[in-house]
N, C-alpha and C positions, 0 to 999 in steps of 0.2 A: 415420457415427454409428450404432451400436446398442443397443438396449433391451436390458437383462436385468431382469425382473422375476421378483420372488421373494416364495414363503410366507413368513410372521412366524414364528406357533409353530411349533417344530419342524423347521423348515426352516434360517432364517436365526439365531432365537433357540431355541437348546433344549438351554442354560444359563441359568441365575438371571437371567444377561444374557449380552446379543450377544460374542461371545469376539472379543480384540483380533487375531487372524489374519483372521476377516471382517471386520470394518471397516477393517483397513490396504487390505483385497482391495477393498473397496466405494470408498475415496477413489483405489487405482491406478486402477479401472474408469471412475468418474468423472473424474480427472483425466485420462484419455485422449479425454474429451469424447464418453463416453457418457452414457448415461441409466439411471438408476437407479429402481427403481419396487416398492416394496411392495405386495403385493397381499393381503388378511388378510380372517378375517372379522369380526375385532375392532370396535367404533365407532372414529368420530373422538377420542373424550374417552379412552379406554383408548388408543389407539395414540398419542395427542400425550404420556401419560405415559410411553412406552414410547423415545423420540424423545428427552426430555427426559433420562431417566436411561441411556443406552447412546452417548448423543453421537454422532447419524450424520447426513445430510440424505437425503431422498429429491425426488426433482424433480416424481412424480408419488404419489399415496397413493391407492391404489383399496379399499375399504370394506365391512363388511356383503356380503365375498361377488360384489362385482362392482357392487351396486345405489347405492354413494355414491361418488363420484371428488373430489379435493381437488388441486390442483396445490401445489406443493413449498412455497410462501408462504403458503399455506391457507386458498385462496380453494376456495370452493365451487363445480365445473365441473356436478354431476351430483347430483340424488338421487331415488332410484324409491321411493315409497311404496305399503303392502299394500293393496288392495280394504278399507276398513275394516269393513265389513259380514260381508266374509269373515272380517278377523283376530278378530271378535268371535269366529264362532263355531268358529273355530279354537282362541281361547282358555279358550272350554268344553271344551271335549275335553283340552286341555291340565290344565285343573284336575281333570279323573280320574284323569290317568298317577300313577302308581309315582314319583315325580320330587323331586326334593327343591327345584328353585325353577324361575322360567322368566325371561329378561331380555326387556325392550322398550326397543328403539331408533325414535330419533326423528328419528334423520338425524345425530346429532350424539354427545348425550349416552343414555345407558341405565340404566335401572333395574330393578333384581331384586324379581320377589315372588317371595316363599317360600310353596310347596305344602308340603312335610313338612319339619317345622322337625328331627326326629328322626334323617332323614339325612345322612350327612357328603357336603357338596357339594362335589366336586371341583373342578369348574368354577368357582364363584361362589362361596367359601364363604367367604373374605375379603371379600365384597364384603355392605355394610348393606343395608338396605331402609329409605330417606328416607323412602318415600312409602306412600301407600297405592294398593292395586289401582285404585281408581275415580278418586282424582287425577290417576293417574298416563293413565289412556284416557280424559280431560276432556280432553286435549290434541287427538288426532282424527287424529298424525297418525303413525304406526308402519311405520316404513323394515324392521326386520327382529325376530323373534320369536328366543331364543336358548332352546333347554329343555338343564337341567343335566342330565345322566345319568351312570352309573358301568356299566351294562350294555352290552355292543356289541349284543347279540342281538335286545335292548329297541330300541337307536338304530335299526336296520336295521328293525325290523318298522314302526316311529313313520313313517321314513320312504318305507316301503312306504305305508303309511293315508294320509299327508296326500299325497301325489301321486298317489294316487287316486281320496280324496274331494274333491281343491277343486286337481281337476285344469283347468289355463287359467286360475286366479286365485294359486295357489301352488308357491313351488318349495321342498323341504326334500334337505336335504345330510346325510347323517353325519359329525361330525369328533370330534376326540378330547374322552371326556366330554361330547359333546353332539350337539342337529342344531340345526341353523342354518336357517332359514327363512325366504326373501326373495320377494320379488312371481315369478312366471312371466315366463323369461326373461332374469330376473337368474343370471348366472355370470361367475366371474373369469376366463372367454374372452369373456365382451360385455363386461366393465368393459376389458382389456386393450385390444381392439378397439377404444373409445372412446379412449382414454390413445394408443394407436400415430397412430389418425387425427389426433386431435389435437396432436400432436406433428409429423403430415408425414413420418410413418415406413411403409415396407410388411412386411407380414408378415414376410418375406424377414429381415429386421433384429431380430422382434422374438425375445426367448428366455424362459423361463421355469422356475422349478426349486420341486417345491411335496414334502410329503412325505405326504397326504394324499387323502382322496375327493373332497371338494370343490377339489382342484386340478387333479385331471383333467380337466377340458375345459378350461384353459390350457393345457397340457401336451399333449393331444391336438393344440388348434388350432396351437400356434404349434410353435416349436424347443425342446420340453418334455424337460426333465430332472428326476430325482429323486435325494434321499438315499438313502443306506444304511440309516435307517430306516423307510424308507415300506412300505408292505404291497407282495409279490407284484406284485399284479393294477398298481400304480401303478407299479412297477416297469418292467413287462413291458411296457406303454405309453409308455415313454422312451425318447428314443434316446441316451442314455448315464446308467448313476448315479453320483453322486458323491458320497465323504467328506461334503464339507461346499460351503458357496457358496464360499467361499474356493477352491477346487478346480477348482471349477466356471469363476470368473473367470478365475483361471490359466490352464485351459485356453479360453478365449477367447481372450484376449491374444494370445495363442502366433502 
């Protein structure tokens, strides 16, 4: 039995929806009595929409980046919440940026405030604001910070600052249109790690295929491959790219 685990955006979905050549590819894969395993930095409430309308199963669903794990029935194996102390005043500095909103996740579900209602939000820009700011951190308990961006330059410098002002309490990622921001030590190579062990798989077995910056330390740690779309540097850190996961799977099988 082997793992393939794979990125959501971009990766696996980057069409409107999941194209029926990877999921014919996803049920060969599994029906040869592998394991199949999303690894996103999506929440659990956005990825179970994502699940509902593209008709796939996954056996294991890693979370937020590495920091929430869910097994395929959707039971809750894992979740890492931020220093709250820290995300407060992380969320100060967030209310300065250039940004057009930021999302808080809670392990589960997430919620968008809007910083500049004047920008068009790529990321979130479909998505309301139910709550208000102070509601919404009456709660106490915030799994990961998501800020919306449309700058790369902006995303790189944001996650240059936060990993090294609240360096050993926070980790931020650049991904498309945004950084992603989980406790220290959260990465979809520890969330992977957690899903492999718990499975009774070793490394050796596990594989992975992301298109992105925050997919690189999967990718590094295990048998990491990428799309045709992923930058360079992600590239160049693979040991094969591929078209698409469909591709990817095929060539497994073989």
């Amino acid at each position: 039995m082997k793992l393939l685990a794979s990125d959501y955006d971009g990766t696996l979905r980057y069409e409107p929806k999941v194209v029926k050549e990877d999921l014919d590819a996803l049920k060969r894969w599994q029906q040869a009595g592998n394991l199949f395993v999303v690894v996103t930095g999506r929440s659990m409430e956005s990825f179970m929409q994502e699940l509902k309308e593209n008709d796939f199963q996954c056996d294991f669903i890693v979370l937020n980046n590495g920091g929430v794990i869910y097994d395929g029935s959707g039971k809750c194996l894992k979740v890492r919440y931020l220093d709250f102390d820290k995300a407060m005043e992380l969320i100060e500095y967030i209310r300065t940026l250039p940004c057009a909103s930021y999302v808080l996740n809670d392990g589960y579900h997430r919620h968008r405030v809007v910083i500049d209602a004047s920008q068009k939000d790529l990321k979130y820009g479909d998505m309301p604001q139910e709550k208000d700011e102070k509601e919404i951190l009456e709660g106490g308990k915030i799994a990961q910070i998501v800020i919306s961006l449309s700058d790369d330059e902006l995303a790189a410098s944001i996650v240059r600052y936060i990993n090294e002002q609240f360096s050993g309490f926070i980790q931020a990622y650049a991904n498309r249109n945004c950084v992603d921001i989980v406790p220290v030590g959260v990465s979809k190579a520890e969330g992977l790690a957690y899903v492999a062990y718990y499975a009774g798989l070793s490394e050796e077995d596990v594989y992975a295929i992301g298109d992105s910056y925050n997919d690189l330390p999967m990718i590094q740690e295990f048998h990491g491959f990428s799309v045709m779309s992923a930058p360079e540097k992600i590239k160049e850190s693979s040991k094969q790219v591929y078209l698409s996961v469909a591709d990817c799977i095929d060539d497994l099988l073989k």
